[in-house]
ROSE-4610 file (N, C-alpha, C; in Angstrom, 1 decimal, always signed):
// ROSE-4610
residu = [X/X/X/X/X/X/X/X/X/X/X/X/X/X/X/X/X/X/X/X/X/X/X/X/X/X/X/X/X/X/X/X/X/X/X/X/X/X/X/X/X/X/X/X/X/X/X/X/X/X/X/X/X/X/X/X/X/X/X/X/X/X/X/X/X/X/X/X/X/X/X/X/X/X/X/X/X/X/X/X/X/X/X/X/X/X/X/X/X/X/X/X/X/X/X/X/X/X/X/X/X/X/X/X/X/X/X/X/X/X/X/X/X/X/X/X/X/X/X/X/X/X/X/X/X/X/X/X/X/X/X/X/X/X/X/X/X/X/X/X/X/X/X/X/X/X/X/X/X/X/X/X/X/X/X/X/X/X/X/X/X/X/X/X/X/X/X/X/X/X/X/X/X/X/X/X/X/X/X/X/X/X/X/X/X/X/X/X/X/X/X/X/X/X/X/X/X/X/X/X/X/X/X/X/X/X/X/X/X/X/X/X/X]
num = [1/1/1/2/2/2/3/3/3/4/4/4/5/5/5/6/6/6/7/7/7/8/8/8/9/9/9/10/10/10/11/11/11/12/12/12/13/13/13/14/14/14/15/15/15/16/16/16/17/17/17/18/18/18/19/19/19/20/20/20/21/21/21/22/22/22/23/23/23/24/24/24/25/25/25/26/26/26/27/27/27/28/28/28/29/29/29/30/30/30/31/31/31/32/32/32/33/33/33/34/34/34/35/35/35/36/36/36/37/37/37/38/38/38/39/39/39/40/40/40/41/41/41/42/42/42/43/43/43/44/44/44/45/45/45/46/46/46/47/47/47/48/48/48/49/49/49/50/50/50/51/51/51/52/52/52/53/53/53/54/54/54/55/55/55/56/56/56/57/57/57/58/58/58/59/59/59/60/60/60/61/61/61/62/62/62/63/63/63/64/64/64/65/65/65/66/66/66/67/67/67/68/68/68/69/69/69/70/70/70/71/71/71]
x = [-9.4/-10.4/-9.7/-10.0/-9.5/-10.1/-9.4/-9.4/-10.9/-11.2/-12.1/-13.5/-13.6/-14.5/-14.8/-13.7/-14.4/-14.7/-14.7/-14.8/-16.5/-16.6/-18.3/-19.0/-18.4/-18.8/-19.6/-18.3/-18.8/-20.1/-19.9/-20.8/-21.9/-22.4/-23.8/-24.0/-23.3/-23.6/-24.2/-23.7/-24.0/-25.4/-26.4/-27.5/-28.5/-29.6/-30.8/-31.6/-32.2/-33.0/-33.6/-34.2/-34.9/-33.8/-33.0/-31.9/-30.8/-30.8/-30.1/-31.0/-32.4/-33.1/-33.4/-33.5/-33.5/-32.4/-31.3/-30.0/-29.9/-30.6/-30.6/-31.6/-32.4/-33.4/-33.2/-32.5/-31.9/-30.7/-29.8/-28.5/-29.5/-30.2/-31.3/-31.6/-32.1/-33.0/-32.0/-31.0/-30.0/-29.0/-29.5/-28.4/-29.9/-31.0/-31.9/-31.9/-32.2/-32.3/-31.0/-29.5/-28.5/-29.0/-29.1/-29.4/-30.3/-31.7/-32.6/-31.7/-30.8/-30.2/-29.5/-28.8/-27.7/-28.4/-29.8/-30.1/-31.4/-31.6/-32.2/-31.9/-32.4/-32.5/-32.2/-31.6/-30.7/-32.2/-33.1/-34.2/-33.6/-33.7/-33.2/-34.2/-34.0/-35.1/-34.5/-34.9/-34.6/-34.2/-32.8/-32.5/-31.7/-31.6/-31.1/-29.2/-28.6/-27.5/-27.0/-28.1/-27.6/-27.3/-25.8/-25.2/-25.0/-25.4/-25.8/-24.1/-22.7/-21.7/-20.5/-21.2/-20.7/-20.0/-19.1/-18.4/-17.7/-18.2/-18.0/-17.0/-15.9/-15.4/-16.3/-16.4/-17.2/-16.3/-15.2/-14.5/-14.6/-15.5/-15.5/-15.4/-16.6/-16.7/-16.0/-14.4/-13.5/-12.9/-12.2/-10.9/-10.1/-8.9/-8.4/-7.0/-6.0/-4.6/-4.2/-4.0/-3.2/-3.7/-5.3/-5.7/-6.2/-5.1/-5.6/-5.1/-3.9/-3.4/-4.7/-5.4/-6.3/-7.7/-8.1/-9.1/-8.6]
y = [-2.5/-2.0/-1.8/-0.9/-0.5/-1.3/-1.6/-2.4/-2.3/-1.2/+0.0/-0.5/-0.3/-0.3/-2.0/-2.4/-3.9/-4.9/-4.3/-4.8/-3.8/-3.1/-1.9/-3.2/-3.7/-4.3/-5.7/-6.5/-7.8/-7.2/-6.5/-6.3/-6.5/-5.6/-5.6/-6.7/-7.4/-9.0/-9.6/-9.6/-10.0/-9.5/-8.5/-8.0/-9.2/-9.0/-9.6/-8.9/-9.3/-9.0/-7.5/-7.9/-6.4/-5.2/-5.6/-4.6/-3.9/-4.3/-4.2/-3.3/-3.5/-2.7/-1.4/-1.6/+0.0/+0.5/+0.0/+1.1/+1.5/+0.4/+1.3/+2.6/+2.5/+3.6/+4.4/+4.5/+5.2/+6.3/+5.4/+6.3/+6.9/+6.2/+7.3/+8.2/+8.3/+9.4/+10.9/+10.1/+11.1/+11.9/+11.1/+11.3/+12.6/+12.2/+13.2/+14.3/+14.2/+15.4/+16.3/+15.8/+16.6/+17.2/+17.0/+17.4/+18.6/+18.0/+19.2/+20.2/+20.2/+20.8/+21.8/+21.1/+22.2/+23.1/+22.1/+22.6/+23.7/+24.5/+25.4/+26.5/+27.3/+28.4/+29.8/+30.4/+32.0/+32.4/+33.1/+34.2/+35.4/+36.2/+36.9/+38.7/+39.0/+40.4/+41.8/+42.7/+43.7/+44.4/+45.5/+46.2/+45.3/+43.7/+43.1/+43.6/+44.2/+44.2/+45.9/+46.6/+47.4/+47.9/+48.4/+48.4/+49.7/+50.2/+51.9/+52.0/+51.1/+50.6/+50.9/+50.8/+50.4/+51.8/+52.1/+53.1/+53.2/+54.1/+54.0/+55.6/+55.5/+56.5/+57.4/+58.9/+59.4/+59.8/+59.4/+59.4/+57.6/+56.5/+55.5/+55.3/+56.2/+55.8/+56.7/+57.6/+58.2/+57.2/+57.7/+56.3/+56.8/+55.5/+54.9/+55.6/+56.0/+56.5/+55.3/+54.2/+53.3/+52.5/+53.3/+52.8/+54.6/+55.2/+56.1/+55.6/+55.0/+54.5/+54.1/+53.5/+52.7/+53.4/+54.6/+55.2/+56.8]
z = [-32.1/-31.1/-29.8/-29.3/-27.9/-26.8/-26.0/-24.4/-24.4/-23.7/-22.7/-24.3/-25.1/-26.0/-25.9/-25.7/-26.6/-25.1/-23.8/-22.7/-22.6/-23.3/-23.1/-23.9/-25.0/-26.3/-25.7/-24.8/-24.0/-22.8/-22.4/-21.3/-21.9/-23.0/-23.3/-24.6/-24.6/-25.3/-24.6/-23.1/-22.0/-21.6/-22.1/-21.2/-21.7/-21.7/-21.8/-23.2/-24.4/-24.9/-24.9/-23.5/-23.2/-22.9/-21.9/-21.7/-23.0/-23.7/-25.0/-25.7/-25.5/-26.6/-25.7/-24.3/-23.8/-23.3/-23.4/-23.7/-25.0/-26.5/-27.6/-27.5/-26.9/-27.1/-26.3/-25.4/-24.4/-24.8/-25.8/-26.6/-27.4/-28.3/-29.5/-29.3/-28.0/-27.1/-26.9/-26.3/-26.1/-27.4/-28.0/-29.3/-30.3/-29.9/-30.3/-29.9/-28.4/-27.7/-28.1/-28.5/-28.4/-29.3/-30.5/-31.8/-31.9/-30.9/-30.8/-30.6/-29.1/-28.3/-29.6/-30.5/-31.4/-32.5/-32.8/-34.2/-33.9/-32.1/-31.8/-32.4/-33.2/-33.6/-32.5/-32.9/-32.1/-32.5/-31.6/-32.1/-32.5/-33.2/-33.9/-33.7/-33.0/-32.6/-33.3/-34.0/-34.1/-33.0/-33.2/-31.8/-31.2/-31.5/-30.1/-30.7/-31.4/-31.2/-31.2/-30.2/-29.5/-28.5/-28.1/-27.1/-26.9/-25.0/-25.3/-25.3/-24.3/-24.0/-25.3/-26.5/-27.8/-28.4/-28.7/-29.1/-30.5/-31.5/-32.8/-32.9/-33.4/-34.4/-34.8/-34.9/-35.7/-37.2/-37.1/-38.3/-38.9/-38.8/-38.9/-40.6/-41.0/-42.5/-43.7/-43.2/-43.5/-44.4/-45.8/-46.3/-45.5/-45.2/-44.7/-45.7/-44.8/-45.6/-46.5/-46.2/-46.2/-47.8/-47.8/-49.0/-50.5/-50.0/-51.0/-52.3/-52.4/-54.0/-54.5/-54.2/-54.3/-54.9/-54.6/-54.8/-56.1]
């Protein structure tokens, strides 16, 4: 165990009953919120991945030289 960990580890051996159980609920809390934080859903809208910016080939959906053996 590392220095820095097992010196965090004595401190809160050291708290009081009550203080021990609201730094647990305190990391819980936080350890939830992150989770909400990641497991938020991207809304997802029709249209949203158009860009007027966006520039397409009008030869896009041409084959490709490189794959005529192929066809």
């Amino acid at each position: 165990m590392s220095d820095a960990l097992a010196y965090v580890q004595n401190q809160i051996l050291d708290f009081s009953m009550e203080e021990q159980l609201f730094l647990l609920a305190y990391i819980a809390n936080n350890i939830n919120r992150k989770k909400a934080e990641k497991t938020k859903a991207f809304v997802r809208k029709a249209g949203i991945g158009k860009d007027p910016d966006f520039y397409m080939s009008p030869d896009f959906d041409e084959p490709l030289e490189d794959f005529a053996e192929y066809m």
